[in-house]
C-alpha positions as CSV (number, residue, x, y, z in Angstrom):
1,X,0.0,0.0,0.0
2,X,2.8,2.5,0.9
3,X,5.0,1.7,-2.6
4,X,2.1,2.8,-4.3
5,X,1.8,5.5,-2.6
6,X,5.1,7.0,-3.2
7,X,5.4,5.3,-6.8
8,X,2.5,7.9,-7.9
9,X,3.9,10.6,-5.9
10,X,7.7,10.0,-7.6
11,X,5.9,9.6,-11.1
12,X,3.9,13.1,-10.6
13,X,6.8,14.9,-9.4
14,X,9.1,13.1,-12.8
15,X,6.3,13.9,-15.1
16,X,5.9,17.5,-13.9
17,X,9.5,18.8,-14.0
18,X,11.9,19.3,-17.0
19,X,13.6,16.7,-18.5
20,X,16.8,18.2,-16.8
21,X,15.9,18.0,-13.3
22,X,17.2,15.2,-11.1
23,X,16.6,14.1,-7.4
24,X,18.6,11.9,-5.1
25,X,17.5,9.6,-2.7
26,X,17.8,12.3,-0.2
27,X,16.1,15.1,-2.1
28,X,13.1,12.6,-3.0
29,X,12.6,11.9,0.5
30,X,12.6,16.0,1.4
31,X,10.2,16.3,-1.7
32,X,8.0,13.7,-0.6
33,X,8.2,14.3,2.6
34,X,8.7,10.3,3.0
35,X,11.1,7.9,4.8
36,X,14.0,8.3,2.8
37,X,14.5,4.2,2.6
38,X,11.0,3.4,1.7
39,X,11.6,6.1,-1.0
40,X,14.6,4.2,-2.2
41,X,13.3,0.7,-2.4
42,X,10.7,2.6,-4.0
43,X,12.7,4.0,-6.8
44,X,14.6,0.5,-7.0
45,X,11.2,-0.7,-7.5
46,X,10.9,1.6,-10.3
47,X,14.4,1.1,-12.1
48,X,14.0,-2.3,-12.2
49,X,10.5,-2.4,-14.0
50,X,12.3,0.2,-16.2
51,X,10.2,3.4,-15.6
52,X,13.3,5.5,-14.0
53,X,16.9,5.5,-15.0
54,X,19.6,6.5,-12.8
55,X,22.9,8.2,-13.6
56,X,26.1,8.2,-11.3
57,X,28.4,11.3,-11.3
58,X,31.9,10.3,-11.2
59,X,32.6,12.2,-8.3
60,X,29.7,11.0,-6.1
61,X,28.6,7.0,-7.2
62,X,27.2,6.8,-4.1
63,X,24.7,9.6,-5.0
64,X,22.4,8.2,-7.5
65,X,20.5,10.8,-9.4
66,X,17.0,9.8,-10.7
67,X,14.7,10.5,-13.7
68,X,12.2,9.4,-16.0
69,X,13.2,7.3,-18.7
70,X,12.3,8.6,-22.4
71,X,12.6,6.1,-24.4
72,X,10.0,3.9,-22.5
C-alpha cells in the first residue's frame, strides 16, 4: 500500500519537472516528505520495472541521481 503511494507521488513529481531536473535519494525523501528508505526501495522498485533511469556522477557514485526514462 505504501509503494504505491510513493510510486505515484515520484511519477507526478518526474512527469511535472523538466527533462533536466534530477533528485537523489535524499532530495526525494525532502520532496515527498517520505522515509527516505522506503523512497529508495521505491525508486529500485521503479528502475527495475524500467520506468526510471539513474545516472552516477563520477565524483559521487554513491549519490544516484533519478529521472524518468524517455525512451520507454
Amino acid at each position: 500500500m505504501g509503494r504505491e503511494r510513493i510510486e505515484g507521488k515520484i511519477l507526478k513529481v518526474l512527469t511535472s519537472i523538466p527533462q533536466g531536473v534530477r533528485y537523489s535519494t535524499t532530495d526525494w525523501g525532502r520532496v515527498l516528505n517520505e522515509d527516505k528508505r522506503e523512497v529508495r526501495n521505491t525508486l529500485g522498485a521503479l528502475e527495475a520495472e524500467g520506468t526510471v533511469e539513474v545516472e552516477r556522477e563520477e565524483g559521487r557514485p554513491d549519490k544516484p541521481l533519478y529521472k524518468l526514462r524517455t525512451d520507454a
